[in-house]
N, C-alpha and C positions, 0 to 999 in steps of 0.2 A: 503309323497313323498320324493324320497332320495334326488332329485335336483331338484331345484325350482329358479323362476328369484325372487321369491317375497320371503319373510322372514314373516311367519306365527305367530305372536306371541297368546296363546293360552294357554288356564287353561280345565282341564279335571275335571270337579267336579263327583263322582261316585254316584249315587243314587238307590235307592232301586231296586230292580228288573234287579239291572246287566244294568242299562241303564247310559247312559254321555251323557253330556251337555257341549257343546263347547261356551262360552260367549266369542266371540272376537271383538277387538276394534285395528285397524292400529294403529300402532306404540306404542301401547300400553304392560307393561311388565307384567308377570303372577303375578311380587311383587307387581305391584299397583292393582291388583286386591282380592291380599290376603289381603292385609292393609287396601283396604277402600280407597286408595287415589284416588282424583280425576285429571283428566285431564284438561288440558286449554282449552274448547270446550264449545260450547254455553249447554243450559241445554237439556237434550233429549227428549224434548219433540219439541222444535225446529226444529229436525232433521228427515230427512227420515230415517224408522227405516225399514228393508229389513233383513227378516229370508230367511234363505237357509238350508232346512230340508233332506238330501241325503237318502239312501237309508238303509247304516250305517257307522260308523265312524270308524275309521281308516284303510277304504278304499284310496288308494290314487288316486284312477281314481275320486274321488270326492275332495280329495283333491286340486288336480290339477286346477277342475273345480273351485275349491274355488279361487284362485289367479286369473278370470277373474273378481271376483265382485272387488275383491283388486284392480287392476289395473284401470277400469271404476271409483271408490272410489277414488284412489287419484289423475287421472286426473279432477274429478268434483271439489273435493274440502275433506277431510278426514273429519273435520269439521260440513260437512252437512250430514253425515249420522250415523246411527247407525246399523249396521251389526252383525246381530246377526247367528253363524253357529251351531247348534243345531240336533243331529237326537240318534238313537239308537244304538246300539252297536251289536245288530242281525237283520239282513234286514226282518224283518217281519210289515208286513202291522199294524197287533193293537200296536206294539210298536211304531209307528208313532203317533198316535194319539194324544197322550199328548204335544207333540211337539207342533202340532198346533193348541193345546189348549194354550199352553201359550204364542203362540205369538200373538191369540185371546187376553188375558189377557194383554199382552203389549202395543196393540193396533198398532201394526204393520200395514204400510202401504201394505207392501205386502210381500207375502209366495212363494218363490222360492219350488219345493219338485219335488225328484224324489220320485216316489210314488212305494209303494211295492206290490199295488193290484189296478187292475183298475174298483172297486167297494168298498172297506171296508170303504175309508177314503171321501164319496161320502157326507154322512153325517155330519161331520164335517168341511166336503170343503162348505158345505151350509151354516152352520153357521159365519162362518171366515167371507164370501161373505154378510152376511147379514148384519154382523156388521162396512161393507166397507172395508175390506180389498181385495183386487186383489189379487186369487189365480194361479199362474203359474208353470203348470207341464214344470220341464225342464230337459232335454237329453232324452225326450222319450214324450207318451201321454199317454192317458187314455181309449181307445177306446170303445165305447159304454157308457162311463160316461163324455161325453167333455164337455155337459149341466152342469154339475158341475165345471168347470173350466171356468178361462178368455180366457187365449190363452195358447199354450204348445210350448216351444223352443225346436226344434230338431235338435240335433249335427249336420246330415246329413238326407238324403232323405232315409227314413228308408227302403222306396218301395226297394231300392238297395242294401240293407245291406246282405238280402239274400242269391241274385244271386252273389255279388261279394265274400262272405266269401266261397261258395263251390268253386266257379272256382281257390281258390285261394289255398282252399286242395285239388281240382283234379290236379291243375297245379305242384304241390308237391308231389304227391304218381301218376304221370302220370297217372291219370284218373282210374286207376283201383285199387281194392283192397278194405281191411275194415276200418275203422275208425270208433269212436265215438266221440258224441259232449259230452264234459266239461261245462253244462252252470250256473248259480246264481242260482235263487231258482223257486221251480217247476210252481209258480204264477207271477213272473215277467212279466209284457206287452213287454216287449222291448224283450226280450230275446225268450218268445214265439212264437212275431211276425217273428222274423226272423228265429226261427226254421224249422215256418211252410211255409216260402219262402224257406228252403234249401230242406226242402220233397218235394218240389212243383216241385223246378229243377229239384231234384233225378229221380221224377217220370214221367217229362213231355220231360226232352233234353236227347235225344239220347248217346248226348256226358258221361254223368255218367253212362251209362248200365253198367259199371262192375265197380261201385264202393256200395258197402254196407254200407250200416249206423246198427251199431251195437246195439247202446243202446245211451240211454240220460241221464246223470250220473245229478248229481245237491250237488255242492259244496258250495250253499248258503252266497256265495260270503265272505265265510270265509277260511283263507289260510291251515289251517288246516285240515280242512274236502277238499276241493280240493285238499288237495295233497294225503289225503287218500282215493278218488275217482278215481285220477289217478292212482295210488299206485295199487287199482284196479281191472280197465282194465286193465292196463301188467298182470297181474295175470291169468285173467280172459281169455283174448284172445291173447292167445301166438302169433297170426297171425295177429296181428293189426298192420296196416301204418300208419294211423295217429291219432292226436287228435286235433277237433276244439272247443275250447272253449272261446266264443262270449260274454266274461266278461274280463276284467284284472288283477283282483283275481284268475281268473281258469288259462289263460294261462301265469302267471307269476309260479304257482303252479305245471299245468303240464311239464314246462320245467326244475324247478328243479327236478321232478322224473324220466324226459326220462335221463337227464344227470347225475342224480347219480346212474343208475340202467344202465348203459354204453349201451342205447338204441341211443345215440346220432346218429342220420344220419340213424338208421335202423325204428324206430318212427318220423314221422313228426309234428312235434306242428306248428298250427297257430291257428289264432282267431283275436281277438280285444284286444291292449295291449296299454302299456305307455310306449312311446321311455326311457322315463328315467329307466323302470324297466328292457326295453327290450335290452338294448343294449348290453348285455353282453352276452345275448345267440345269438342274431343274431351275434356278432361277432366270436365268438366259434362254429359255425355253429346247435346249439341247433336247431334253428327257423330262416328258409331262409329267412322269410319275414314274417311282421304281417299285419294289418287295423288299424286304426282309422281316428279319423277328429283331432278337436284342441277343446280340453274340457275345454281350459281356456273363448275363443270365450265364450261359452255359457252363461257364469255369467257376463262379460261383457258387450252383448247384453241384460241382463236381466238390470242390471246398468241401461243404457241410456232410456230403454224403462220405467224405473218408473218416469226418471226422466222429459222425457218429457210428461209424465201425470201431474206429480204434477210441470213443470214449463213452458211448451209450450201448454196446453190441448190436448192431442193425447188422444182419446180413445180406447180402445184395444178390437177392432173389426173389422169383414173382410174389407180388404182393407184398411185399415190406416197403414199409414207407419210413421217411426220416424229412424231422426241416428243415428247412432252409431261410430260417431266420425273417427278413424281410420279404421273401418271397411266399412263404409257407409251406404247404406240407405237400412231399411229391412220394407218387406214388412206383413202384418195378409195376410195369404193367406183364399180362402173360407172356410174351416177346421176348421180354427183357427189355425192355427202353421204356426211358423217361420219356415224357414230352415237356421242355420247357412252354410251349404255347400250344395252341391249338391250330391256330389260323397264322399266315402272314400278315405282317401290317406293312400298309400301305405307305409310302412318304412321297408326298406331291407339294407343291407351293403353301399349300398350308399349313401344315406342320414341319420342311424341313429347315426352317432356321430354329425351331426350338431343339430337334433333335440332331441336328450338325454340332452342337456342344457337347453331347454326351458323348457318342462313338462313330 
């Protein structure tokens, strides 16, 4: 993440199969973790030990998420926990695996994971659970597999993610014309759910009849393959208005290609981004406006909610609530998930220099 309120301190260890391992500790520096030195902290076995398994790493919409568990962390106490950020470096569901195998092995209280299939890692979510640890899908679910999870924290009310991402490319290409979505990878839950809420619109409100949905490219939320995904469609369809792409990797991606390819203003980009990546095309008019909620909230709420298991007895099932300090009081809805918001919020020229500082 290029701006951040929190200072990430963090060792990239590279191991076999192209995959890395984030071991981070607050306030801790990458040379006491080459040396072997230890820190002034009780022994870790003491501590609540909370993995957070993302989808893959040097994503910074997860980054971001990450400074929520930092923040919940050093208002509890730095001291009492141990935080481990761990995932793979290509968003693929079996490279997950190992991950939360070893925080199996650590004995982890609990496994934070945005999860890259909502069936592969169903198996291993049994195991984790058997051995007591609380596993928790967070910025999305698992749908059809929730029996294998505790609860899932959801950025926003996903039912909406849908209808507000198309009104917000028809509002942009005035309702008519072609576009194509930009999304992660072709098995994502989150990403499919709201695809198939923007076909649902396309197909059912009036209001979209003259707009086309071209093709559904899949950039596997790596910056590289998204931008040669965008790269493309220009290619592809010389007639394209816009691109939606419903990840932060794609439309940070495709707004470098509509702007070096001098499609500025004649291509519309939105989707779902990060004020800090987005500011500089929405100010340059790349991208009128993007979505999101506040991804730091999420790791956050995961924070309070271990904590009031393991020091107030909350159990994490429908209808138990626990707070969340600054945020206040959330509720296990019947599902199982949280909703950190209700709605997306919007970031356009008027407010993305205030929130380009935060995440």
């Amino acid at each position: 993440m290029r701006k951040s309120i929190f200072v990430i301190a963090a060792l990239a260890i590279v191991i076999a199969g192209g995959i890395a391992v984030f071991f981070v500790s607050k306030g801790e520096t990458p040379d006491a973790r080459i040396t072997g030195q230890e820190t002034n902290a009780p022994a870790e076995d003491e501590k609540i030990t909370i993995y957070f398994i993302p989808k893959n790493l040097g994503n910074s919409y997860f980054e971001a998420l990450s400074t929520g568990f930092y923040d919940a962390i050093s208002e509890l106490g730095d001291e009492k926990f141990k935080y481990v950020y761990a995932g793979p470096q290509i968003a693929e569901a079996d490279n997950q695996i190992e991950f939360v195998k070893k925080a199996i092995q650590d004995g982890a209280d609990a496994i934070f994971i945005a999860s890259n299939s909502n069936t592969a890692l169903n198996s291993v979510f049994d195991e984790a659970r058997e051995s007591g640890i609380r596993v928790y899908i967070i910025n999305q679910d698992i749908p059809g597999s929730e029996s294998h999870r505790d609860a899932a924290i959801m950025p926003v009310n996903f039912d909406k993610i849908g209808g507000a991402q198309i009104e917000l490319m028809g509002k942009q290409i005035d309702y008519e014309g072609s576009f194509a979505i930009l999304s992660a990878t072709a098995d994502a839950p989150d990403q499919n759910t709201w695809i198939s809420l923007i076909k649902k619109e396309l197909e059912s409100d009036p209001k979209y009849e003259k707009m086309e949905l071209l093709e559904i490219v899949y950039g596997d939320d790596q910056a590289d393959k998204s931008a040669s995904e965008a790269k493309a469609l220009l290619a592809k369809y010389p007639e394209i208005k816009g691109i939606l792409s419903p990840t932060t990797v794609g439309i940070f991606a495709a707004c470098n290609v509509v702007r070096e390819s001098g499609m500025t203003g004649k291509v519309k980009v939105t989707g779902l981004g990060l004020p800090s990546e987005m500011a500089e095309f929405v100010l340059d008019g790349t991208c009128e406006g993007f979505q999101l909620w506040n991804p730091p909230y999420e790791g956050y709420i995961g924070v309070y909610m271990v904590w009031a298991e393991k020091k107030e007895g909350f159990i994490p099932k429908p209808g138990a609530k626990f707070n969340a300090r600054k945020l206040g009081e959330y509720a296990i809805q019947s599902n199982g998930q949280i909703l950190t918001l209700e709605d997306p919020m919007l970031y356009d020229k008027s407010n993305i220099e205030k929130y380009s500082v935060l995440f």
